[in-house]
PDB file of N, CA, C and O in Angstrom:
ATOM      1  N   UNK A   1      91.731 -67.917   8.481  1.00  0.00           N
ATOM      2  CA  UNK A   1      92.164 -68.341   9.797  1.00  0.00           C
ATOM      3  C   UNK A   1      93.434 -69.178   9.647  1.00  0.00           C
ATOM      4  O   UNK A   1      93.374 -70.156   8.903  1.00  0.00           O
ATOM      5  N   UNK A   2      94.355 -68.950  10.154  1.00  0.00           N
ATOM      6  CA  UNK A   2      95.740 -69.389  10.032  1.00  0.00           C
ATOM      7  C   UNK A   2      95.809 -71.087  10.945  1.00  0.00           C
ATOM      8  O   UNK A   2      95.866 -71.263  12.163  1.00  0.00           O
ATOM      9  N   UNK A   3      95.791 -71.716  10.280  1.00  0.00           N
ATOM     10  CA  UNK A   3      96.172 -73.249  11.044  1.00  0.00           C
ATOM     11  C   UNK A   3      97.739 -73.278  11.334  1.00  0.00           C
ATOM     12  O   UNK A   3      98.553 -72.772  10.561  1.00  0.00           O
ATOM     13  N   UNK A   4      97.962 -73.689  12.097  1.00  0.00           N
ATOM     14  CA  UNK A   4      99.434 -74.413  12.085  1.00  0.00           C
ATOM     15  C   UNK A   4     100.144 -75.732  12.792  1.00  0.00           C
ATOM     16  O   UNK A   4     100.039 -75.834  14.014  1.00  0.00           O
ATOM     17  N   UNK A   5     100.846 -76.717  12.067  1.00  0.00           N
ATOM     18  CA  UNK A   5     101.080 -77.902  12.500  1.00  0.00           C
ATOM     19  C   UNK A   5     102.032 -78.235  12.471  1.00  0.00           C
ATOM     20  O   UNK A   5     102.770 -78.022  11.508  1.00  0.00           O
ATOM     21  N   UNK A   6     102.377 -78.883  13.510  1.00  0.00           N
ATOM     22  CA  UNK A   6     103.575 -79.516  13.979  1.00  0.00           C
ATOM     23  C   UNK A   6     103.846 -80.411  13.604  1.00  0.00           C
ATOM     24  O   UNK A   6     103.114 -81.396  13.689  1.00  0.00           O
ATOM     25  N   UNK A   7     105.274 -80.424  12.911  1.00  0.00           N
ATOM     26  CA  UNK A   7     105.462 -82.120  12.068  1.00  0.00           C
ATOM     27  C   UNK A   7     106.561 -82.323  12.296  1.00  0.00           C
ATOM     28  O   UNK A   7     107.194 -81.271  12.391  1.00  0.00           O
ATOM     29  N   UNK A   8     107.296 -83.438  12.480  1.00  0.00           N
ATOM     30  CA  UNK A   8     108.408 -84.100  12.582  1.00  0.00           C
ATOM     31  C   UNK A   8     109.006 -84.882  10.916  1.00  0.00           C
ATOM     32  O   UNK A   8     108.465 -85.843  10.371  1.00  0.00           O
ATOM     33  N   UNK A   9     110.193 -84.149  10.420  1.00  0.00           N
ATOM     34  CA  UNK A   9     110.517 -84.590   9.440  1.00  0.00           C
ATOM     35  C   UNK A   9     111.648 -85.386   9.075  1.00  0.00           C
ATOM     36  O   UNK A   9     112.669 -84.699   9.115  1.00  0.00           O
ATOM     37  N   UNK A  10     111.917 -86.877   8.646  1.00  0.00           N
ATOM     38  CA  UNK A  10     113.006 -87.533   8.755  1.00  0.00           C
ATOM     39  C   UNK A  10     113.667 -87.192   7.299  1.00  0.00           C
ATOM     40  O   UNK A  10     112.919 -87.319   6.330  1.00  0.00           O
ATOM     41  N   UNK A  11     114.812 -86.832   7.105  1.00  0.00           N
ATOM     42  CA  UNK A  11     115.725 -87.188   5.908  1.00  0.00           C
ATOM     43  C   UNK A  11     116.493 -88.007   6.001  1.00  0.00           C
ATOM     44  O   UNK A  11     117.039 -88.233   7.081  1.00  0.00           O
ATOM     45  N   UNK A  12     116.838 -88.886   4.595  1.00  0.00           N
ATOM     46  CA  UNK A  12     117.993 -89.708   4.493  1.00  0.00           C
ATOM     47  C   UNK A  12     118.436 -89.842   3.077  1.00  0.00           C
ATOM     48  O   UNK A  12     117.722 -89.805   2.075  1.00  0.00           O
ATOM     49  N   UNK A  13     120.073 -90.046   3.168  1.00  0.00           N
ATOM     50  CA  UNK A  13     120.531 -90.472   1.892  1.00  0.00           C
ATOM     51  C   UNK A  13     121.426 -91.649   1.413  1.00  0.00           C
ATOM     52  O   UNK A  13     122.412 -92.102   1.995  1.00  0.00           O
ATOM     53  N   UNK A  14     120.852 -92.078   0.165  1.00  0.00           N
ATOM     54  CA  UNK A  14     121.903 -93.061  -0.207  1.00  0.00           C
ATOM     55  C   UNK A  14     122.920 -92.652  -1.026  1.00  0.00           C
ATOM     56  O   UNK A  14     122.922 -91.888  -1.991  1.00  0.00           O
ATOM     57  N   UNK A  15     123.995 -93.436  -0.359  1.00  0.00           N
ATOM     58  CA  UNK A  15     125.374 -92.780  -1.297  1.00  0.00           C
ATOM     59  C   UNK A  15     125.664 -93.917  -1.327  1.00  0.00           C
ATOM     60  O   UNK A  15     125.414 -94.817  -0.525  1.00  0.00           O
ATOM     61  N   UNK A  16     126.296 -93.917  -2.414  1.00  0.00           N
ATOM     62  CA  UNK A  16     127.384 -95.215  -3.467  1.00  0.00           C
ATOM     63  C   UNK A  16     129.082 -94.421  -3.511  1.00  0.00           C
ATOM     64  O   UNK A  16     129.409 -93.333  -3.984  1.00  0.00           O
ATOM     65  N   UNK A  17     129.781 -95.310  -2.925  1.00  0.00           N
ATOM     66  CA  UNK A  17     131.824 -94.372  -3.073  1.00  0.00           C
ATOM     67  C   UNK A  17     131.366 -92.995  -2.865  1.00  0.00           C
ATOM     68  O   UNK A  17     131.660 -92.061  -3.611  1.00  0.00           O
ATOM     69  N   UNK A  18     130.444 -92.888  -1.549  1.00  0.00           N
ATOM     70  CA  UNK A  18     130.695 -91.168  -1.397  1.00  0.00           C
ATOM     71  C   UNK A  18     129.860 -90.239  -2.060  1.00  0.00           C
ATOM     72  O   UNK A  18     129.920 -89.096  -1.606  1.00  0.00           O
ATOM     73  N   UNK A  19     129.218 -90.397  -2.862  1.00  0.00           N
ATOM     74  CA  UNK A  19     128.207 -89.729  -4.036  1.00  0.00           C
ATOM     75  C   UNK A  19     126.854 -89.867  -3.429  1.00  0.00           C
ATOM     76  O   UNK A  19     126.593 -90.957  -2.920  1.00  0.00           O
ATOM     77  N   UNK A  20     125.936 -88.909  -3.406  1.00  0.00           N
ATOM     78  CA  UNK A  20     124.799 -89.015  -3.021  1.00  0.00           C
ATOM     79  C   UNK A  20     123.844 -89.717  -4.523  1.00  0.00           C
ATOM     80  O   UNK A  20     124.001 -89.267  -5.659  1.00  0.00           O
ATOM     81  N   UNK A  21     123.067 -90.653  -4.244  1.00  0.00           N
ATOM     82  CA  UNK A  21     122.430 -91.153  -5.730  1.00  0.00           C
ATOM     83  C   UNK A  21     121.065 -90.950  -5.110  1.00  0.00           C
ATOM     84  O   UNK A  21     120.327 -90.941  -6.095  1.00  0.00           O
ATOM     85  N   UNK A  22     120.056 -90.724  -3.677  1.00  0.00           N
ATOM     86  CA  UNK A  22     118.711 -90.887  -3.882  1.00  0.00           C
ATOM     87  C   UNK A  22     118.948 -90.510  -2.349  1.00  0.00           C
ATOM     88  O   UNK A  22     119.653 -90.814  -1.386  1.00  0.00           O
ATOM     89  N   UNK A  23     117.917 -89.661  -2.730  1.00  0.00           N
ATOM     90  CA  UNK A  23     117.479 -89.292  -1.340  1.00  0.00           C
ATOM     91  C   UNK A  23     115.989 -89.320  -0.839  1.00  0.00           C
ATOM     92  O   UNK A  23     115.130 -89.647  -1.658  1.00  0.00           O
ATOM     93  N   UNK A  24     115.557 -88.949   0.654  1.00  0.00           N
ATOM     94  CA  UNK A  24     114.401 -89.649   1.144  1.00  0.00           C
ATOM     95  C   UNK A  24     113.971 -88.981   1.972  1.00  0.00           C
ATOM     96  O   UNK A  24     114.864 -88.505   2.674  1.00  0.00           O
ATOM     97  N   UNK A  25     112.579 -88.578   2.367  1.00  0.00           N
ATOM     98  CA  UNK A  25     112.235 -87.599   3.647  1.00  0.00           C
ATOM     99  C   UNK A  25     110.616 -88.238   3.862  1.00  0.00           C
ATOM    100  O   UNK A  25     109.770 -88.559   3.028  1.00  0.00           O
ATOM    101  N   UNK A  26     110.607 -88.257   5.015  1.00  0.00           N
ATOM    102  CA  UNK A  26     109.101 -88.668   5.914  1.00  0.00           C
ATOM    103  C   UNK A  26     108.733 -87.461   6.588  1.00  0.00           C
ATOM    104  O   UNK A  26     109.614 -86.991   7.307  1.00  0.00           O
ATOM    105  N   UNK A  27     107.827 -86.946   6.540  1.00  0.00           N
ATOM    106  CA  UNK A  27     106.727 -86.034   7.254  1.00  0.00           C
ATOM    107  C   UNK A  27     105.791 -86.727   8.101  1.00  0.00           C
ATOM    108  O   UNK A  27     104.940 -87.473   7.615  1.00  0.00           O
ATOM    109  N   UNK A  28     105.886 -86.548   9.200  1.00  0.00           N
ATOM    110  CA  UNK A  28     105.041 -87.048  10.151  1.00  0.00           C
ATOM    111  C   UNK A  28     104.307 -85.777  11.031  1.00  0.00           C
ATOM    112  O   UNK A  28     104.945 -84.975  11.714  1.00  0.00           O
ATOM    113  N   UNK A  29     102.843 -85.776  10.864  1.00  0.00           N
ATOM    114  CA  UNK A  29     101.982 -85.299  11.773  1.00  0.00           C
ATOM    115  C   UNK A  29     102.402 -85.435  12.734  1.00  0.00           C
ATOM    116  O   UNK A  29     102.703 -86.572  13.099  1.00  0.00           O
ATOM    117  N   UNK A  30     102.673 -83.938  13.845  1.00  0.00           N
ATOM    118  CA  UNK A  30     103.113 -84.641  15.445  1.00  0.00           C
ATOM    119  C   UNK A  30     101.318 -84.722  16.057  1.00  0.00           C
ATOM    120  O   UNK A  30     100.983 -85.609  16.843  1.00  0.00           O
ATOM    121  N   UNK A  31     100.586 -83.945  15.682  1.00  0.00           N
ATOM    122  CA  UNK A  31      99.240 -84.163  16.293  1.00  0.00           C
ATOM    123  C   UNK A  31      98.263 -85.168  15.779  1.00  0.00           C
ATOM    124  O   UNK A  31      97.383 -85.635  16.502  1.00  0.00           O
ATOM    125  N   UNK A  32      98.413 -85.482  14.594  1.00  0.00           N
ATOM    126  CA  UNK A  32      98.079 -86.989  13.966  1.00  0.00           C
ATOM    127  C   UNK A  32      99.072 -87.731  13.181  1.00  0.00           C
ATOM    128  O   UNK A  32      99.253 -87.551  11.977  1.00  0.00           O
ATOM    129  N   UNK A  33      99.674 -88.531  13.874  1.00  0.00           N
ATOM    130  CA  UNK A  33     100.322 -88.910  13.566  1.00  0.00           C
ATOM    131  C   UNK A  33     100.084 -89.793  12.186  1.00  0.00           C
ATOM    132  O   UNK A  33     100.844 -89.711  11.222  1.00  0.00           O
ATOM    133  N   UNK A  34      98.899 -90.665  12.233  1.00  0.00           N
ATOM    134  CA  UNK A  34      98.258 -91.364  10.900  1.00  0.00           C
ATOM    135  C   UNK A  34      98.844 -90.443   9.349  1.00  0.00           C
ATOM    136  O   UNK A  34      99.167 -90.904   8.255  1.00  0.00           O
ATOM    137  N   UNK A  35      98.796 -88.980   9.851  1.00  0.00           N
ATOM    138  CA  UNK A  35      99.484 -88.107   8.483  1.00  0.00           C
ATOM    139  C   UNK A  35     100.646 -88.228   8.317  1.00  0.00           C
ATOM    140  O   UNK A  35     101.478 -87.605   8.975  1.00  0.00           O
ATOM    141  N   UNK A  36     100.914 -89.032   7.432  1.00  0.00           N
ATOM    142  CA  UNK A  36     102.523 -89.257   7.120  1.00  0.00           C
ATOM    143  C   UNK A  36     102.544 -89.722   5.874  1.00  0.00           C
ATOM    144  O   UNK A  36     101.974 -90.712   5.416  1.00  0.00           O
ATOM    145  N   UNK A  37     103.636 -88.495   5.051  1.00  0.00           N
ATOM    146  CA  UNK A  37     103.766 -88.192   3.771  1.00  0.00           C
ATOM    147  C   UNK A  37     105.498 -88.816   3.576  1.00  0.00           C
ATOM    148  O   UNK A  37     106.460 -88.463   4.259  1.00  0.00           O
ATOM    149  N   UNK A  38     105.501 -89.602   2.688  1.00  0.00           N
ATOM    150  CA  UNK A  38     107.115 -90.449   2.456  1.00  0.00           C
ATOM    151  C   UNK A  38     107.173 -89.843   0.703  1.00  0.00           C
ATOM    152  O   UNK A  38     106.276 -89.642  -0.116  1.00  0.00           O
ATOM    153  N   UNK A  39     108.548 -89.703   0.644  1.00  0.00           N
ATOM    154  CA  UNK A  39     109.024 -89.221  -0.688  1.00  0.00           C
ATOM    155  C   UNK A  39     110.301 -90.361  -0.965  1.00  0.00           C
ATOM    156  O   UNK A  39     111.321 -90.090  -0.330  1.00  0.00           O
ATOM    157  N   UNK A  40     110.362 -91.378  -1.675  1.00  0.00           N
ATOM    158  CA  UNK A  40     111.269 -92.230  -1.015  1.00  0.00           C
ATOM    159  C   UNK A  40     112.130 -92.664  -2.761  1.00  0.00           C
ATOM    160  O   UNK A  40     111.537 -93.110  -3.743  1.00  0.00           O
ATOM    161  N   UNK A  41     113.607 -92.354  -2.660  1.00  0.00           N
ATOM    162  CA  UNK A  41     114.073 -92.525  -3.635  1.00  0.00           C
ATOM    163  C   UNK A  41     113.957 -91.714  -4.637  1.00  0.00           C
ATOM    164  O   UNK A  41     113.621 -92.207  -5.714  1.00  0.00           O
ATOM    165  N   UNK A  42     114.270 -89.875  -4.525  1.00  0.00           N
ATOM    166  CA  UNK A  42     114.181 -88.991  -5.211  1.00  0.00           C
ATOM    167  C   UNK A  42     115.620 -89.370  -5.923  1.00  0.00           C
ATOM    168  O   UNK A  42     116.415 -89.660  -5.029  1.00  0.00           O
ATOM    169  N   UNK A  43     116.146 -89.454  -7.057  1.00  0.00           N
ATOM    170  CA  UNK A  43     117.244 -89.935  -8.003  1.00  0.00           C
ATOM    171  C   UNK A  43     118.042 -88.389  -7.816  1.00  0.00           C
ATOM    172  O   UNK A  43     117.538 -87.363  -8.272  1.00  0.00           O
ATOM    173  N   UNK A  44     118.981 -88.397  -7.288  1.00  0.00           N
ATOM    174  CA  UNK A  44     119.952 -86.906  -7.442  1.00  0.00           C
ATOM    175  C   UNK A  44     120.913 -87.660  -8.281  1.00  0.00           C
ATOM    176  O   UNK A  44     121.931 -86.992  -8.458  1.00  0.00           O
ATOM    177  N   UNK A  45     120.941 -88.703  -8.801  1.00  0.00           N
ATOM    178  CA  UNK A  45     122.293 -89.597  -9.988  1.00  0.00           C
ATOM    179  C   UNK A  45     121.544 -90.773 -10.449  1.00  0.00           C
ATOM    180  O   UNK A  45     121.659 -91.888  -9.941  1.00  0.00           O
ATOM    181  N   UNK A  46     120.909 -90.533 -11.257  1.00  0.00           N
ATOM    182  CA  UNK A  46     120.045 -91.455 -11.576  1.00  0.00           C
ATOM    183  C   UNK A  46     121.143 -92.907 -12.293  1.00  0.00           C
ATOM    184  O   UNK A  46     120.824 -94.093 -12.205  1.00  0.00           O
ATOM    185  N   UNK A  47     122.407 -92.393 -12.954  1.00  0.00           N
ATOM    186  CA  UNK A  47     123.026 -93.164 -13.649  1.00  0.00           C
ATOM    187  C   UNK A  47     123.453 -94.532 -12.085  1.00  0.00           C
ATOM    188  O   UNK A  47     123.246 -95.675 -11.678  1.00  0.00           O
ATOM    189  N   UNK A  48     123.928 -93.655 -11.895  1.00  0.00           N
ATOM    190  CA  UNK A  48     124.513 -94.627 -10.278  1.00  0.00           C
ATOM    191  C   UNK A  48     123.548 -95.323  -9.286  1.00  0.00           C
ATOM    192  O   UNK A  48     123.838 -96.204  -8.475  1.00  0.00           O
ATOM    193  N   UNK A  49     122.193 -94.680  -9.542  1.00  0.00           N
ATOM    194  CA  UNK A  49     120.909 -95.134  -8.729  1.00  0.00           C
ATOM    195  C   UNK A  49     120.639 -96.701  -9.304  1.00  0.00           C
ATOM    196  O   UNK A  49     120.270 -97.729  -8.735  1.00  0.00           O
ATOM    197  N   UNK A  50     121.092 -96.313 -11.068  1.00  0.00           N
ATOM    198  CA  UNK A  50     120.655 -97.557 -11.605  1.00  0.00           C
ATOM    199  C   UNK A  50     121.159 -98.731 -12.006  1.00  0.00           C
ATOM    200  O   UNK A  50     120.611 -99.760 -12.401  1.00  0.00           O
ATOM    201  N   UNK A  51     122.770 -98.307 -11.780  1.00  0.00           N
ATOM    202  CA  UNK A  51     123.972 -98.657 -11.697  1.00  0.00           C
ATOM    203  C   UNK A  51     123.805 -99.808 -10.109  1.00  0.00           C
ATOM    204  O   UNK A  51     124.010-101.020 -10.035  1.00  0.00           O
ATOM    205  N   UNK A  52     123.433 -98.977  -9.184  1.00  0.00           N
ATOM    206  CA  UNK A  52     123.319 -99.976  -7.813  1.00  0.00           C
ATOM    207  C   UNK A  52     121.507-100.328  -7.374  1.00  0.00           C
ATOM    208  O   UNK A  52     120.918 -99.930  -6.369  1.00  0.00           O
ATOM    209  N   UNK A  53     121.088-100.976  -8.228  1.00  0.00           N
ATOM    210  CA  UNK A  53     119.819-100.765  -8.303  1.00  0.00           C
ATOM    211  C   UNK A  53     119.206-101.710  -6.703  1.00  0.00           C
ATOM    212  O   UNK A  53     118.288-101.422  -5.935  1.00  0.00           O
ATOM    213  N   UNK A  54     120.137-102.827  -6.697  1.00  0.00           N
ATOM    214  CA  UNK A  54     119.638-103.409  -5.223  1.00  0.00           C
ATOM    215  C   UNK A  54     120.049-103.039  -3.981  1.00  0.00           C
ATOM    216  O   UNK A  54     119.578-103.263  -2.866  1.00  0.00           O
ATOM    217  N   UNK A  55     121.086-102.383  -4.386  1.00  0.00           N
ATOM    218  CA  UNK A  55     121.330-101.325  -2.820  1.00  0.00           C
ATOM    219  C   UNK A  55     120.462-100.213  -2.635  1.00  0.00           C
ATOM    220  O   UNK A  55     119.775-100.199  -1.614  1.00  0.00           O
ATOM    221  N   UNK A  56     120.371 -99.215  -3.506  1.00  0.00           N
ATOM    222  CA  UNK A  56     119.141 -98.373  -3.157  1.00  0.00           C
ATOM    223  C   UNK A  56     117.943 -99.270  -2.741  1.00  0.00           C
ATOM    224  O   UNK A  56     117.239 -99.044  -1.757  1.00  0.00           O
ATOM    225  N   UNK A  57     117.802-100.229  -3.527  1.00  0.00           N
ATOM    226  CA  UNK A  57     116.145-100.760  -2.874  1.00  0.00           C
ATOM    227  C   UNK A  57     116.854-100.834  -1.756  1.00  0.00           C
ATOM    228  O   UNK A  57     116.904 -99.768  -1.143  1.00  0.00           O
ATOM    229  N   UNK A  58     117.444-101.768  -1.258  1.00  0.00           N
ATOM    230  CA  UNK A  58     117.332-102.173   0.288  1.00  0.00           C
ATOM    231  C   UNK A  58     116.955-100.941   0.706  1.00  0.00           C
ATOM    232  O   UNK A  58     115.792-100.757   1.063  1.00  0.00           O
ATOM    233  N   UNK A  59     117.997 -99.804   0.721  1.00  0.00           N
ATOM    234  CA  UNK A  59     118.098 -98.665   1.522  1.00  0.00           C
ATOM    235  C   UNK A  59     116.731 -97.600   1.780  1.00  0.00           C
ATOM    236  O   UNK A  59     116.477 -96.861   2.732  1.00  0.00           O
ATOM    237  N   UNK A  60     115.934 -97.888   0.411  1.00  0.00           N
ATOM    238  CA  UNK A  60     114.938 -97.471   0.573  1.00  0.00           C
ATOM    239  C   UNK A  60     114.010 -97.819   1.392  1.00  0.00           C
ATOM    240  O   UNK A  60     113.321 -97.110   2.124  1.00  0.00           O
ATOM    241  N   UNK A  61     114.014 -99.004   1.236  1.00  0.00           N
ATOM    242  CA  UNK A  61     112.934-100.312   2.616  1.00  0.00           C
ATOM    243  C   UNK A  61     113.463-100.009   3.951  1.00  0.00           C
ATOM    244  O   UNK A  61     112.721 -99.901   4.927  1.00  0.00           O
ATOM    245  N   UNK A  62     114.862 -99.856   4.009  1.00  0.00           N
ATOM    246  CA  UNK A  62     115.300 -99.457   5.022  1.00  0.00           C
ATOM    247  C   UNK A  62     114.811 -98.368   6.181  1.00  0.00           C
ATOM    248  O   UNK A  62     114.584 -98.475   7.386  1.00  0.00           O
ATOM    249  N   UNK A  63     114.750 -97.079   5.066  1.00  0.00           N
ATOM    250  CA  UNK A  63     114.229 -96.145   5.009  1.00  0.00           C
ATOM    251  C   UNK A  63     112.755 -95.701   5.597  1.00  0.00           C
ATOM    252  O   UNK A  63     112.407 -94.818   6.381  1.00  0.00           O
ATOM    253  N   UNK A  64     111.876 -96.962   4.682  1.00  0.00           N
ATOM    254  CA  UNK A  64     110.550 -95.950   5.026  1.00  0.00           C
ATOM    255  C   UNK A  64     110.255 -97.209   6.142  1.00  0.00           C
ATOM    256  O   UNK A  64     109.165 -97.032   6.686  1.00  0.00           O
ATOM    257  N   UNK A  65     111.015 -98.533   6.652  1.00  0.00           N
ATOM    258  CA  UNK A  65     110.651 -98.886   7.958  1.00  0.00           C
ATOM    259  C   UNK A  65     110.855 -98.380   9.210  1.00  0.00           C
ATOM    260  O   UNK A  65     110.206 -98.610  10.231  1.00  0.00           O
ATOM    261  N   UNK A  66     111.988 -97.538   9.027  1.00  0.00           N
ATOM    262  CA  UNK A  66     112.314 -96.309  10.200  1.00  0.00           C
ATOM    263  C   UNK A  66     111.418 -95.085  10.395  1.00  0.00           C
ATOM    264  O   UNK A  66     111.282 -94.457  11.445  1.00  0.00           O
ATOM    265  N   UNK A  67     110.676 -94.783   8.919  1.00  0.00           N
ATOM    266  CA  UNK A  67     109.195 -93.759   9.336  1.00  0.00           C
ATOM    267  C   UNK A  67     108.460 -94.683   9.848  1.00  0.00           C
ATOM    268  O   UNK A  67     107.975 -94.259  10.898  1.00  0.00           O
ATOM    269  N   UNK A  68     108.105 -95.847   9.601  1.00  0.00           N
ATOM    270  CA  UNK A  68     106.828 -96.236   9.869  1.00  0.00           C
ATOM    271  C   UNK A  68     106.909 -96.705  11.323  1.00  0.00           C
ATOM    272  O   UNK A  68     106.003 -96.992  12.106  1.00  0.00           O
ATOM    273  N   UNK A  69     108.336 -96.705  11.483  1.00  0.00           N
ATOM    274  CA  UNK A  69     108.562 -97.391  12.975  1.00  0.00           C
ATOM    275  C   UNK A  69     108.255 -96.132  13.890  1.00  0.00           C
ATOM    276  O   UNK A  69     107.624 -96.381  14.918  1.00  0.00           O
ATOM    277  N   UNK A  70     108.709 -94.470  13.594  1.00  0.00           N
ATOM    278  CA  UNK A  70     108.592 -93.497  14.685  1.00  0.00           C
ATOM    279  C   UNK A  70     107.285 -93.586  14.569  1.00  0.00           C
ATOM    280  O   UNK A  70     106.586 -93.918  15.526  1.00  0.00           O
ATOM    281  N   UNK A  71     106.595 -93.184  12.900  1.00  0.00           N
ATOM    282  CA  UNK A  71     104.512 -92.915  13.057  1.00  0.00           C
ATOM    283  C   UNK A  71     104.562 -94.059  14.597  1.00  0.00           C
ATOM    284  O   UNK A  71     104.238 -93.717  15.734  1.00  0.00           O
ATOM    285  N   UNK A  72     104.971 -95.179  14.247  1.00  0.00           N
ATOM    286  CA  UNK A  72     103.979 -95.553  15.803  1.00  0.00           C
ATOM    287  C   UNK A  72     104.344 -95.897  16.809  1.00  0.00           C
ATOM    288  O   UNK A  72     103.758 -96.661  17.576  1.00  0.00           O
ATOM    289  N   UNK A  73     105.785 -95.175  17.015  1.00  0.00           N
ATOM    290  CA  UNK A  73     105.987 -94.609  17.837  1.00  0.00           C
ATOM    291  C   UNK A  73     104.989 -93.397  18.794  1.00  0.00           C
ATOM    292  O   UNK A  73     104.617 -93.196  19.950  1.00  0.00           O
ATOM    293  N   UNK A  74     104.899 -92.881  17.603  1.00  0.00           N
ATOM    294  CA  UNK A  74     104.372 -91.386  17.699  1.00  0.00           C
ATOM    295  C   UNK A  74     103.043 -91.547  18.164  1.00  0.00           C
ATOM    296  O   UNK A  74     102.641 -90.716  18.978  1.00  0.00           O
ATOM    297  N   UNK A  75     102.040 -92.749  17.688  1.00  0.00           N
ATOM    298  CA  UNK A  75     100.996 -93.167  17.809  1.00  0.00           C
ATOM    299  C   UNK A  75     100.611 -93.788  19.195  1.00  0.00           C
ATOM    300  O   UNK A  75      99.507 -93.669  19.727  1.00  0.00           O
ATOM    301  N   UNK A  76     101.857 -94.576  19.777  1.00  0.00           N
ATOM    302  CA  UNK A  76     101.670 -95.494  20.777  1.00  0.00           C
ATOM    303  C   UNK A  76     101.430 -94.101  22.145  1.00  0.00           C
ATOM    304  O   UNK A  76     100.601 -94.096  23.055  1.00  0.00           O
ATOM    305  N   UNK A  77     102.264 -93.278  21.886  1.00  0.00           N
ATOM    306  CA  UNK A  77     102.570 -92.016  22.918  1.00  0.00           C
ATOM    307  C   UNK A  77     100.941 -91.478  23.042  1.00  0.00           C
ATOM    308  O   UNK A  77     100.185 -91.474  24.014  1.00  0.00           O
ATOM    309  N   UNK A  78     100.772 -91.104  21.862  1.00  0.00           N
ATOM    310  CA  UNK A  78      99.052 -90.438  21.505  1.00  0.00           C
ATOM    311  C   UNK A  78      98.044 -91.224  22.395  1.00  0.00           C
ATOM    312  O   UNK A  78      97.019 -90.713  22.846  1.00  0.00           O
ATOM    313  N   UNK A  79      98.486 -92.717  22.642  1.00  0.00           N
ATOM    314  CA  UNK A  79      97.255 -93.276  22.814  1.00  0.00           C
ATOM    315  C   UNK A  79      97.976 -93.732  24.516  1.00  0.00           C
ATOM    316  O   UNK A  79      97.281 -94.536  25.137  1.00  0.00           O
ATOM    317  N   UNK A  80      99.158 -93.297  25.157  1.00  0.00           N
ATOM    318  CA  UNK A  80      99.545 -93.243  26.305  1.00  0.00           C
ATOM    319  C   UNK A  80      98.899 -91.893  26.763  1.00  0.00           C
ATOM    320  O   UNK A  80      98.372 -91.676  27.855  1.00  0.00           O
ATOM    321  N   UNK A  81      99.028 -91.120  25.823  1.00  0.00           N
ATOM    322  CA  UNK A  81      98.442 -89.596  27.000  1.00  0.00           C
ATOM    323  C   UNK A  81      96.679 -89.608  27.073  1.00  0.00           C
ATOM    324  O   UNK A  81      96.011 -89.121  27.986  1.00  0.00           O
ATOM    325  N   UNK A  82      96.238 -90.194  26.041  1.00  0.00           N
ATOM    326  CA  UNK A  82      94.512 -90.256  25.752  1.00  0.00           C
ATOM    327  C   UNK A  82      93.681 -90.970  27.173  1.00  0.00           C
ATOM    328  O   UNK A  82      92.557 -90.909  27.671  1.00  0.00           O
ATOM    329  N   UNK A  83      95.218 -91.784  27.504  1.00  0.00           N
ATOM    330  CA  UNK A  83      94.589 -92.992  28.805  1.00  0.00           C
ATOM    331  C   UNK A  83      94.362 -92.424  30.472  1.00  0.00           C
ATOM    332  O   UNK A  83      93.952 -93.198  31.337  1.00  0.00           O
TER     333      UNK A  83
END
């Protein structure tokens, strides 16, 4: 039996002078939203990732507070239509 689900997916990247060094994607359940899969700080330049090691962090925090901010987003809506 074939399931199928609707998900909302965020990408982002950090670049250093133009260069992509780490990139980032959130999967969000649109029908449960609670399902949300973060991949955060995949190294595409690991030399430069490690080279700017406190800018990627920020960017990463950055990052997965903007998923966690739509999930409840996404959540607050769920529990507007339930009412």
């Amino acid at each position: 039996m074939l399931t199928v689900t609707k998900s909302i997916t965020l990408t982002g990247t950090t670049k250093i002078d133009g260069t992509v060094v780490e990139r980032h994607t959130a999967t969000i359940n649109s029908d449960n939203p609670e399902q949300m899969n973060l991949n955060i700080g995949i190294k595409v330049n690991k030399t430069l990732s490690e080279a700017n090691l406190e800018t990627c962090r920020a960017e990463r925090n950055e990052f997965e507070d903007a998923a966690i901010a739509l999930k409840n987003e996404l959540l607050a809506a769920k529990e507007d239509e339930a009412e």
